[in-house]
Backbone as a chain_set.jsonl record, in Angstrom:
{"seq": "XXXXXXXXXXXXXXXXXXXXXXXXXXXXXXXXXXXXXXXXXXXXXXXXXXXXXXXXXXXXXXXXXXXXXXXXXXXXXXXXXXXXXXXXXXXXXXXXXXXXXXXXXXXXXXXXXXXXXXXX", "coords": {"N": [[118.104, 109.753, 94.516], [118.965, 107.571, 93.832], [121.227, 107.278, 95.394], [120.49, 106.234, 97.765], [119.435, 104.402, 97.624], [121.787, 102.566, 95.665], [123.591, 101.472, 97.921], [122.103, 99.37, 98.892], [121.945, 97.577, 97.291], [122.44, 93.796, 96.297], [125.083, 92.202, 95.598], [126.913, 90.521, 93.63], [127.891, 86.599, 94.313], [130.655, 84.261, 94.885], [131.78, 82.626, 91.502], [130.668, 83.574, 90.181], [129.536, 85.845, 87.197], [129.998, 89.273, 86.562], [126.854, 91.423, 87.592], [124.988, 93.073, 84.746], [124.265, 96.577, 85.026], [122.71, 97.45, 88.002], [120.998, 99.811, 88.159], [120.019, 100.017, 85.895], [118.165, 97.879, 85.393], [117.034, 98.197, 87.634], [115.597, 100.528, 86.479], [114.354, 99.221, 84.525], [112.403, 97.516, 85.889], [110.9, 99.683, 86.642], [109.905, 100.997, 84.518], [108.438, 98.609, 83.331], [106.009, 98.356, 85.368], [104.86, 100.686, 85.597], [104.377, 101.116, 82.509], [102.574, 99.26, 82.416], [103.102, 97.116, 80.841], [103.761, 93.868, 79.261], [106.352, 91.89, 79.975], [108.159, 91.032, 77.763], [108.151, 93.415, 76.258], [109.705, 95.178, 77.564], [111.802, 97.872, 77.177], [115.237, 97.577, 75.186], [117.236, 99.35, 75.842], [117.267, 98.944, 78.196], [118.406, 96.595, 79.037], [118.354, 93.458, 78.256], [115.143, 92.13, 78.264], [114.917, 89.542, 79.803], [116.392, 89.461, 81.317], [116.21, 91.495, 82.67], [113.572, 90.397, 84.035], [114.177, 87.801, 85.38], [115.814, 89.008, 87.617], [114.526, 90.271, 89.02], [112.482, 88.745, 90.028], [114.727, 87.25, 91.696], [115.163, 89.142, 93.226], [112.916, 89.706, 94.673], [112.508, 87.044, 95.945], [114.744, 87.488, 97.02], [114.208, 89.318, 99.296], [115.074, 91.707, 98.744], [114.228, 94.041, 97.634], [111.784, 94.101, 99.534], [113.759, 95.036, 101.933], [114.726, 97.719, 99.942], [112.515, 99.185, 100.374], [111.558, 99.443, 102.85], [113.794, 101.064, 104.044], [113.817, 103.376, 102.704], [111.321, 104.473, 102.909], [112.108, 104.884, 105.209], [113.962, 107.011, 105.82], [112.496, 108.835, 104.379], [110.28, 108.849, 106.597], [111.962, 109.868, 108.551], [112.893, 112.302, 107.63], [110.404, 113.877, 107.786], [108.826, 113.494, 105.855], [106.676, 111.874, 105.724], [103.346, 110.63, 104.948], [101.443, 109.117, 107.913], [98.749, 108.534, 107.299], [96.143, 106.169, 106.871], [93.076, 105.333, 104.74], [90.658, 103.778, 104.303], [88.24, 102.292, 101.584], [85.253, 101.112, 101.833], [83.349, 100.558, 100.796], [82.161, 98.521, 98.822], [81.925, 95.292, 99.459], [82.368, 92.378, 98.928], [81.027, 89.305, 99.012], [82.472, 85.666, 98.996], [82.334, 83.265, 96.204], [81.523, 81.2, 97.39], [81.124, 81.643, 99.08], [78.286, 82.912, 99.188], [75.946, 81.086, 98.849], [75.544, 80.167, 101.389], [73.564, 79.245, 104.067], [71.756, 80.806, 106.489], [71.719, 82.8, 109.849], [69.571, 84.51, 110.676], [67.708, 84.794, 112.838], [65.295, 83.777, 113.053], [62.151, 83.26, 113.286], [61.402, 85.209, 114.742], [60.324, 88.419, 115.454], [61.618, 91.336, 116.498], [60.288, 94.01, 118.045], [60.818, 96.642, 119.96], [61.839, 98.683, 119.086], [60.335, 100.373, 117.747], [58.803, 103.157, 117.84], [55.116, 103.572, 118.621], [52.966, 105.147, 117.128], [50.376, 107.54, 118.781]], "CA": [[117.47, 108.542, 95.006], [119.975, 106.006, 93.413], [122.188, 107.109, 96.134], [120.282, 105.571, 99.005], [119.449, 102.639, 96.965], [122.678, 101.363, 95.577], [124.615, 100.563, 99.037], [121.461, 98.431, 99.438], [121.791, 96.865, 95.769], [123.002, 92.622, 96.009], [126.632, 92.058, 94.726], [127.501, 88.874, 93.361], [129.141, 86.304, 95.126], [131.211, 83.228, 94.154], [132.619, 82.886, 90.585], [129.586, 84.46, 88.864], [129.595, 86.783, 85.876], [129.483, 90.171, 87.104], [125.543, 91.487, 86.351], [124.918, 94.44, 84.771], [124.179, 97.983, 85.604], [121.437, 97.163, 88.758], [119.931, 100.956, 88.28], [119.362, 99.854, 84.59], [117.693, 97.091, 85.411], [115.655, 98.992, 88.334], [114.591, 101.49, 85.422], [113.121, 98.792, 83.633], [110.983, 97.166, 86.0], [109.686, 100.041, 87.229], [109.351, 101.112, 83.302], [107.281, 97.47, 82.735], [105.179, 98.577, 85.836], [104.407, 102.256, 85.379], [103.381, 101.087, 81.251], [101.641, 97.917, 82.49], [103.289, 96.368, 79.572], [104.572, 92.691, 79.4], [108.274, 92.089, 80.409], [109.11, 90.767, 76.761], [107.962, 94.699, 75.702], [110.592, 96.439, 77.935], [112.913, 98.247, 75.851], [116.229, 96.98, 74.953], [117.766, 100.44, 76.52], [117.497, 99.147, 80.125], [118.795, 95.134, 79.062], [117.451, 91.924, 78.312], [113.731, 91.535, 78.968], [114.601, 87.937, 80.69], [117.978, 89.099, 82.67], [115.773, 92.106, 83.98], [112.665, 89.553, 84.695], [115.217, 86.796, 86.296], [116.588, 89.708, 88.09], [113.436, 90.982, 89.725], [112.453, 87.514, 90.382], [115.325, 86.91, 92.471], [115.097, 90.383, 94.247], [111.526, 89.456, 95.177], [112.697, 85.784, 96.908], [115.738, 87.495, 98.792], [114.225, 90.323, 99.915], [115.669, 92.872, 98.166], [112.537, 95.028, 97.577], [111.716, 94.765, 101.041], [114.889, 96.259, 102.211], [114.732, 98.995, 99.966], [111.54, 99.606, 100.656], [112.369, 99.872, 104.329], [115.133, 101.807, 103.943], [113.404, 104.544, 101.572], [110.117, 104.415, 104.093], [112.821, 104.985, 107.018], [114.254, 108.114, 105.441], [111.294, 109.736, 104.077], [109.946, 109.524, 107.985], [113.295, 110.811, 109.488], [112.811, 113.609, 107.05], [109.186, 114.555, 108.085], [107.823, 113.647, 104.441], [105.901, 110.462, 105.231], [101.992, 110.578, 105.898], [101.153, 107.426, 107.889], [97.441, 107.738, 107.774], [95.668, 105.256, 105.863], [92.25, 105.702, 103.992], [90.039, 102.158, 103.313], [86.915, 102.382, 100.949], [84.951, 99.992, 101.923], [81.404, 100.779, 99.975], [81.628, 97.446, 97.782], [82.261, 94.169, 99.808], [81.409, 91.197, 98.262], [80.841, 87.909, 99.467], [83.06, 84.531, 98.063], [81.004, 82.777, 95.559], [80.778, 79.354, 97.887], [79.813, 81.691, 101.034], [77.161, 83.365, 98.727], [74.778, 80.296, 99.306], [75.211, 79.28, 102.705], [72.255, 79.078, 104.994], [72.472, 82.353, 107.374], [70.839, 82.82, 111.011], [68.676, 85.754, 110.354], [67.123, 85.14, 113.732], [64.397, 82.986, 112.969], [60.4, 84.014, 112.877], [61.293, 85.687, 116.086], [60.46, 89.369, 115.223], [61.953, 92.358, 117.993], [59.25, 95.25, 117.85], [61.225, 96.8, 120.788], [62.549, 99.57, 118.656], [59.281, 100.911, 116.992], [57.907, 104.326, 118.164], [54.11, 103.947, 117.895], [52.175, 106.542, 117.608], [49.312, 107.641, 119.677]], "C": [[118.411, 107.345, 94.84], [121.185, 105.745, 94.692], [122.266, 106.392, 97.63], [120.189, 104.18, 98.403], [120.71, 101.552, 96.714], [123.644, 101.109, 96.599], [124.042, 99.41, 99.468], [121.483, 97.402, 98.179], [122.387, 95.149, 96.417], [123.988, 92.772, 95.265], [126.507, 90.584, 94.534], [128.356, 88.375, 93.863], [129.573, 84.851, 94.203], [131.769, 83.413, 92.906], [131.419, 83.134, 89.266], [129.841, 85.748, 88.363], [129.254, 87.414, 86.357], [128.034, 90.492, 86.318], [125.768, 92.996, 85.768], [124.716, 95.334, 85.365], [123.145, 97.584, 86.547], [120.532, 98.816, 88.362], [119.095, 100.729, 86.698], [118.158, 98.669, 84.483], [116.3, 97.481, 86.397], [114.647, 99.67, 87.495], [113.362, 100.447, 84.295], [112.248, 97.899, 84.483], [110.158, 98.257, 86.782], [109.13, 100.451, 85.606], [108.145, 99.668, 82.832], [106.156, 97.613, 83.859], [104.502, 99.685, 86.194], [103.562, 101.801, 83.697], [102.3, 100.117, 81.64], [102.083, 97.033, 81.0], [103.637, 94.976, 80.141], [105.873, 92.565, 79.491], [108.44, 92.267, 79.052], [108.914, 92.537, 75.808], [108.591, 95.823, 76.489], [111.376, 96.739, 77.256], [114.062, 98.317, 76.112], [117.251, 97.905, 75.557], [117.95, 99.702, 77.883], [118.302, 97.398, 79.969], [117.925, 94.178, 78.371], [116.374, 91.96, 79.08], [114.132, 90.354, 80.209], [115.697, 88.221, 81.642], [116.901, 90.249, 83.627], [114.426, 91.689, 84.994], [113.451, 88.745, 86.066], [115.897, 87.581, 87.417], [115.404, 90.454, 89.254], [113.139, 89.928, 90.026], [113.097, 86.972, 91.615], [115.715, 87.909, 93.285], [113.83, 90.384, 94.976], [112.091, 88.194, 96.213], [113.652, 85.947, 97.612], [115.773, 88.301, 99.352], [114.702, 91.533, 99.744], [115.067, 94.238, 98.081], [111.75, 95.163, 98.816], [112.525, 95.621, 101.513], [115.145, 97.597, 101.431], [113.608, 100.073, 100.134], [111.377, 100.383, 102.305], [112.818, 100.786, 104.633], [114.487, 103.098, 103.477], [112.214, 105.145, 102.753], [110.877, 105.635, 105.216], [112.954, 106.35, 106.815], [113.258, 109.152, 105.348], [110.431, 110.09, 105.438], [110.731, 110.13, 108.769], [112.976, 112.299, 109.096], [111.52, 114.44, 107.102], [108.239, 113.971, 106.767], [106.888, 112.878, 104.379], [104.297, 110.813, 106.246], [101.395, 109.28, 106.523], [99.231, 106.961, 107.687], [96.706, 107.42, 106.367], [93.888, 105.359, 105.697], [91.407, 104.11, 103.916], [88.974, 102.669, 102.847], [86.661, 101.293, 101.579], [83.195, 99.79, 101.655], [81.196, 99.187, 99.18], [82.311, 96.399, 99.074], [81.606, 93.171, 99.406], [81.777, 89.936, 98.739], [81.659, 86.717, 98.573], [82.314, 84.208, 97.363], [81.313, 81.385, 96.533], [80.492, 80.337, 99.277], [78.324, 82.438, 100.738], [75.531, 82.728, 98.861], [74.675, 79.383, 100.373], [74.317, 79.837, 103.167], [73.005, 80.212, 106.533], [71.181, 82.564, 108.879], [70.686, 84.024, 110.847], [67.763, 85.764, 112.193], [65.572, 84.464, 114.146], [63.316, 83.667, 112.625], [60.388, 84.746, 114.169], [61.364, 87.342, 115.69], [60.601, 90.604, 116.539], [60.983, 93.077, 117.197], [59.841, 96.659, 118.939], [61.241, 98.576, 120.563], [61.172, 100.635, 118.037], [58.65, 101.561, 117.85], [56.05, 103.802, 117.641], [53.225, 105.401, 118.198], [51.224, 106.103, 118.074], [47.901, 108.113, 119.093]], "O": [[118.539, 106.384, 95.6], [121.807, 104.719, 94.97], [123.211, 106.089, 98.36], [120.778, 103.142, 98.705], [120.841, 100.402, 97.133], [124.635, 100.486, 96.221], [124.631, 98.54, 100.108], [120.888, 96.337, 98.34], [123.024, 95.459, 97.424], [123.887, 93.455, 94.245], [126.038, 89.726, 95.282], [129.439, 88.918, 94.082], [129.022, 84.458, 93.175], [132.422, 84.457, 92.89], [131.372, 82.953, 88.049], [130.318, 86.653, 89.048], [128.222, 87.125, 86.961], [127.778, 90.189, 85.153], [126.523, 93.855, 86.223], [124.948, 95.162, 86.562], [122.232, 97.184, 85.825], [119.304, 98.741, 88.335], [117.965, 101.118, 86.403], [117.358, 98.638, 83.548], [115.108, 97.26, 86.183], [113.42, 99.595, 87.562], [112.31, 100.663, 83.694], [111.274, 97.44, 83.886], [109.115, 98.032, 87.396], [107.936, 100.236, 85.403], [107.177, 99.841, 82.091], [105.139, 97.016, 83.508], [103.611, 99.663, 87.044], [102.366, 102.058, 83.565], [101.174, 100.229, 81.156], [101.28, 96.428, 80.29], [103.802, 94.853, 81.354], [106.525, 93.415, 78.883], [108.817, 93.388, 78.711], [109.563, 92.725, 74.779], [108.315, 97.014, 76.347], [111.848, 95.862, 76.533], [114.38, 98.966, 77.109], [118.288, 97.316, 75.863], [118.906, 100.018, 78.591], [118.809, 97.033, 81.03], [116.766, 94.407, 78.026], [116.412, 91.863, 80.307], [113.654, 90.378, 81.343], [115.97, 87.482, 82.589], [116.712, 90.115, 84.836], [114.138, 92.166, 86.092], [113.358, 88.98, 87.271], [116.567, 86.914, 88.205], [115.753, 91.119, 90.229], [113.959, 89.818, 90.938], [112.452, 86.376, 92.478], [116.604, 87.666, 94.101], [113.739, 91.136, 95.947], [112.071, 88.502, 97.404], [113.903, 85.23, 98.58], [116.766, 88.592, 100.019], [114.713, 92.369, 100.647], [115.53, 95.308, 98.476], [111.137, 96.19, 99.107], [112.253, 96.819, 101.589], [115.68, 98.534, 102.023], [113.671, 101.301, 100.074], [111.149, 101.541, 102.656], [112.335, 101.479, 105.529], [114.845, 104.037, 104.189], [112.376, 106.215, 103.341], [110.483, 106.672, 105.75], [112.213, 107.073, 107.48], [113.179, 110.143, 106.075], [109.929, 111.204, 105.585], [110.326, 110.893, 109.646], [112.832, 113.244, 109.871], [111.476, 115.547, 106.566], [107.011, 114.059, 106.796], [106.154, 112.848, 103.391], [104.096, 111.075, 107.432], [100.895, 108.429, 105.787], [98.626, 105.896, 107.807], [96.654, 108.019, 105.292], [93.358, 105.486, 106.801], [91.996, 103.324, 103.174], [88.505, 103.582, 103.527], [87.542, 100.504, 101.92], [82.276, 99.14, 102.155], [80.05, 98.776, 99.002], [83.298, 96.875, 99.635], [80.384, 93.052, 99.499], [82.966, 89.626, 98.816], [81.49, 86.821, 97.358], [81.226, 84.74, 97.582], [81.213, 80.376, 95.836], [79.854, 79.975, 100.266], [77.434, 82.584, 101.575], [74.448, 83.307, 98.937], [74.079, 78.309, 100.452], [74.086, 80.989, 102.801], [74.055, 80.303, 107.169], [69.962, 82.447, 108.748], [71.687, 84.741, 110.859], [67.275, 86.82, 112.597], [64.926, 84.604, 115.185], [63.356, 84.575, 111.795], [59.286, 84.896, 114.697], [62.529, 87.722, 115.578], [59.737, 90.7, 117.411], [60.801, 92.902, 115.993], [59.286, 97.734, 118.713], [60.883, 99.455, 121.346], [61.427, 101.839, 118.019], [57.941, 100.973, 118.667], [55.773, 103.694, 116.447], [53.011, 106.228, 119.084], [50.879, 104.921, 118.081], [46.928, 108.219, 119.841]]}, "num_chains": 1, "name": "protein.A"}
């Protein structure tokens, strides 16, 4: 997997400090979003909590995570593996709480009977 990913990785440009390892830094945010932990509880193995926050941060605002998302998507349908069909529940819908007490046209005192079999 790393091998489709890192041609898509960000390089540094200008006279900035090369960053670290990017796959080490991948491992830990998907490690802080597979535990559900808090950044400052990723473990010191993958970097700095705050370089691999600051680092996901700024892969989120330049698109970074789109494109490999893309990219990974693209493959996995070239290769047959991708199911596109999508599933919604939709048993619970709940109303905003400020549209919960608006005033609702029900139709008035005007009752249809139209529909009602009577018997004989």
């Amino acid at each position: 997997m790393w091998a489709v990913l890192e041609p898509l990785m960000p390089v540094p440009t200008g006279r900035s400090r090369p960053w670290a390892d990017h796959r080490l830094a991948v491992e830990g945010v998907a490690w802080k979003y597979h535990t559900g932990a808090s950044w400052r509880d990723v473990p010191e193995r993958f970097g700095k909590w705050n370089s691999i926050y600051k680092r996901f941060n700024r892969w989120a605002e330049d698109g970074t995570w789109e494109k490999l998302l893309a990219e990974v998507q693209k493959q996995a349908d070239e290769a047959g593996k991708t199911d596109w069909v999508v599933s919604i529940d939709s048993t619970i819908a709940r109303v905003h709480q400020h549209g919960a007490t608006l005033a609702r046209d029900t139709g008035g005192s005007v009752e249809s009977q139209e529909s009602v079999v009577r018997a004989a």
